[in-house]
C-alpha positions in Angstrom: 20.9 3.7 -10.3 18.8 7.0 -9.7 20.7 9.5 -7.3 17.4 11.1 -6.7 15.9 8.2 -5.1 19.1 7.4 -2.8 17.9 10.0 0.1 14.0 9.6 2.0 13.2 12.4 4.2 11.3 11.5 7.4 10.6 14.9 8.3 11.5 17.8 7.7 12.1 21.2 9.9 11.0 24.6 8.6 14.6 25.5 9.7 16.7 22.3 10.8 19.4 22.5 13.5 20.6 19.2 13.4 20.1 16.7 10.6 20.4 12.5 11.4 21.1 10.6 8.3 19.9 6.6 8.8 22.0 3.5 6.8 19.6 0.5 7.7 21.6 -2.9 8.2 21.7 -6.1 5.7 18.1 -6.3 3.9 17.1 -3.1 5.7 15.3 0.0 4.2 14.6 3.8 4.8 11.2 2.4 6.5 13.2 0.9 9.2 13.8 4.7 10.4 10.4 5.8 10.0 9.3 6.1 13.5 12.0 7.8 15.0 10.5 11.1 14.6 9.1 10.9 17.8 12.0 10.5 19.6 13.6 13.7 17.7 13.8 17.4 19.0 11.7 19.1 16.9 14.2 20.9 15.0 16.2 17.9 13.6 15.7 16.5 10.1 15.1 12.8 9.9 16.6 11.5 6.8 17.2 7.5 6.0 19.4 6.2 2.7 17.9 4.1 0.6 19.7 1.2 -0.8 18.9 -0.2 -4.3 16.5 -2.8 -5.2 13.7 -2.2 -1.8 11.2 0.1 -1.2 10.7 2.6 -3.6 13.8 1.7 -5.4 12.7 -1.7 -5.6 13.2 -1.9 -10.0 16.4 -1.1 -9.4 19.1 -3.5 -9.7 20.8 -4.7 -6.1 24.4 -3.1 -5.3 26.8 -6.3 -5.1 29.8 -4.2 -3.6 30.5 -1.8 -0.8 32.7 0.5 -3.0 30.1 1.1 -5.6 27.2 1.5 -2.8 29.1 3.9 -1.2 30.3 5.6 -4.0 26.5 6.0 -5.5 25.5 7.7 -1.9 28.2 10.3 -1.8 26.9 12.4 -4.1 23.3 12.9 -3.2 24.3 13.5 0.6 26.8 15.8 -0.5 23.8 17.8 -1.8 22.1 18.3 0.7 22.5 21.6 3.1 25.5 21.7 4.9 23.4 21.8 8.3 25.2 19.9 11.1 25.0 16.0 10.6 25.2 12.4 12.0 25.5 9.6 10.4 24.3 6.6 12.2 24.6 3.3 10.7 23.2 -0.3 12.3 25.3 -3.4 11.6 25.9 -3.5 7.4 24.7 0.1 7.6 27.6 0.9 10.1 30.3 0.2 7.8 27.9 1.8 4.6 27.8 4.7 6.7 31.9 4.8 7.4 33.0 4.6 4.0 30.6 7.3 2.8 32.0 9.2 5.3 35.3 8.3 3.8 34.6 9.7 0.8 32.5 12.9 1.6 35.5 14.2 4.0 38.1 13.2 1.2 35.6 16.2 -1.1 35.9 19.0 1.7 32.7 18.0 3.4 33.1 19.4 7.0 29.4 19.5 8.4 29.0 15.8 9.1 30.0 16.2 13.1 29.5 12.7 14.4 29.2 8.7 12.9 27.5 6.2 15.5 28.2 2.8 14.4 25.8 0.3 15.8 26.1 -3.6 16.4 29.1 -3.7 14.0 32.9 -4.3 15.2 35.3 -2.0 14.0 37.9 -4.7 12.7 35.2 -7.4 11.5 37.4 -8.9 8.8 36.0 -10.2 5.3 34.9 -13.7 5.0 36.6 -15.7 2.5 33.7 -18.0 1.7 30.2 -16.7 1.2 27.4 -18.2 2.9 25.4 -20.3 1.3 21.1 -19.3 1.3 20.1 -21.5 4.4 23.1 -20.3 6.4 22.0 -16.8 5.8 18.5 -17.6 6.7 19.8 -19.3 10.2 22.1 -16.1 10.5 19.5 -13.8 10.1 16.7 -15.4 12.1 19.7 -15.9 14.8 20.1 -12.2 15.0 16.4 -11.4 15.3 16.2 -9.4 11.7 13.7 -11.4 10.6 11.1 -13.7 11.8 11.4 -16.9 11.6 7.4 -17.4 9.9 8.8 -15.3 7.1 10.8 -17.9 5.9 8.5 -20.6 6.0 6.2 -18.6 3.4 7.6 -19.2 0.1 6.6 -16.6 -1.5 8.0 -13.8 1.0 10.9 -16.3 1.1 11.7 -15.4 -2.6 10.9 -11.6 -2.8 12.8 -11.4 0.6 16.2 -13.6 0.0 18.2 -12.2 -3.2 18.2 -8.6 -0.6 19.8 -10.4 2.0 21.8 -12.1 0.3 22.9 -9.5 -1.9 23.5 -7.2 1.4 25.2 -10.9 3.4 27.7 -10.9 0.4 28.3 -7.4 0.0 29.3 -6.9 3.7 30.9 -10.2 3.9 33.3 -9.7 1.1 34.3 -6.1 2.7 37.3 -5.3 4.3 37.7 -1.5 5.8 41.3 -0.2 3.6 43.9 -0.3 6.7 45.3 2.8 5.0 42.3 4.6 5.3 42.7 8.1 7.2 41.0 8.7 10.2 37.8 10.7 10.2 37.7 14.0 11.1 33.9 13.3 12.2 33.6 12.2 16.1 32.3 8.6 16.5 30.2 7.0 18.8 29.9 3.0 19.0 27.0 1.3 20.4 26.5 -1.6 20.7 24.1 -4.4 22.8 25.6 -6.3 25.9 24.1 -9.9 24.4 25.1 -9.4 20.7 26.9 -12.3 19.3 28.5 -10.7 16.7 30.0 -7.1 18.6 31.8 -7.7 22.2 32.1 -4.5 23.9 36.1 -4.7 22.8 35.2 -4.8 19.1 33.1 -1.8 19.4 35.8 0.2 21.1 38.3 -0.9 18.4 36.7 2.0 16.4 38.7 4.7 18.2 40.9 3.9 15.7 39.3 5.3 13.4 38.9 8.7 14.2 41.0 11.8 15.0 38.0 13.6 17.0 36.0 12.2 20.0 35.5 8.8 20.6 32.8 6.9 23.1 31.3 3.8 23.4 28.1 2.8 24.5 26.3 -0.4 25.9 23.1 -1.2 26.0 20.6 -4.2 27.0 19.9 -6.1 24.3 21.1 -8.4 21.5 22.0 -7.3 17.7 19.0 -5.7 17.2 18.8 -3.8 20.6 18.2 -0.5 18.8 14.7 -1.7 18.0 13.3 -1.1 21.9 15.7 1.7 22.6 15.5 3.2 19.6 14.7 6.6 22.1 17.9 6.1 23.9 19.8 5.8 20.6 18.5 8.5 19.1 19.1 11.1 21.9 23.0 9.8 21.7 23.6 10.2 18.6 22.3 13.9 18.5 23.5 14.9 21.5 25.4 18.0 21.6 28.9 17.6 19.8 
């Protein structure tokens, strides 16, 4: 894997006050963030993480396992400038986000401030049998990830399904370590009010998880309510601390 490629800067302020790191959720990229620069003060740095084997790391090989993910992040996000940061994570990304997190604070990183977790329960446990290729195409075109036309084109059908299925596997298999300190990090959970997957409940289950400030967010929407409030999102999670 190449370090160097892990990190895609949106923008990029003169003199950043604020930086937002993105994790994008199961088959997601850094392009999934793109856009949010718009609904970003102009002093904040946009940056997204990019995952193995999409995008512009698309040679690479795909990342089976949260702990080597994770583990291949903290390094290159601990190099960047120790400017205020928030993490904010959507459904896999969530839980990517968290144990990166994990691991930066365990170093002596102190300037990541706040982790949003979005669309992902805190206490989702692992599933003991993996899905098999058409369930994860029904669970992702459930969720609204992915259009239902792209599966019916067998060619995007095959670039498109060893990502998802890597990411499905990889998040299904994980279990967050029960002895795992709290953060020091704040944490805000959003989630949406019609998601099938994250009840309100499950989202507040991640004050848990912290020793700093906690709150929890609803919005309209299903799993992928982000998408039309990304703006709303975006002014949460950098939000004065």
């Amino acid at each position: 894997m190449n370090p160097l490629n892990a990190i895609v800067t949106h923008r990029r302020p003169a003199a950043p006050t604020l930086r937002l790191v993105c994790f994008p959720h199961a088959g997601g990229s850094a392009g999934f963030f793109r856009g949010w620069s718009r609904h970003l003060a102009p002093d904040v740095e946009l940056v997204a993480v990019q995952y193995p084997g999409r995008e512009t790391r698309f040679t690479e090989p795909l990342v089976p396992r949260m702990a080597d993910l994770a583990d291949s992040l903290t390094a290159p996000l601990a190099g960047l400038a120790p400017v205020p940061t928030v993490f904010l994570g959507h459904s896999m990304g969530a839980a990517v986000a968290h144990e990166t997190l994990l691991r930066l604070e365990a170093a002596g990183v102190t300037h990541v401030r706040r982790l949003c977790v979005s669309g992902r329960a805190a206490d989702t446990p692992a599933r003991p049998v993996p899905l098999t290729d058409d369930e994860i195409v029904k669970t992702v075109a459930a969720l609204g990830g992915t259009s239902a036309e792209v599966w019916e084109d067998p060619d995007l059908r095959e670039m498109l399904l060893p990502i998802i299925r890597n990411d499905y596997h990889l998040i299904d298999a994980y279990g967050c370590d029960p002895a795992a300190p709290p953060l020091k990090a704040g944490v805000l959970a959003l989630t949406g009010d019609t998601d099938p997957r994250v009840t309100p409940a499950g989202a507040r289950a991640w004050s848990a998880r912290t020793g700093g400030p906690f709150d929890c967010r609803v919005l309209p929407g299903d799993h992928f309510y982000l998408v039309p409030h990304a703006a709303t999102v975006a002014r949460l999670a950098t939000a004065p601390f």
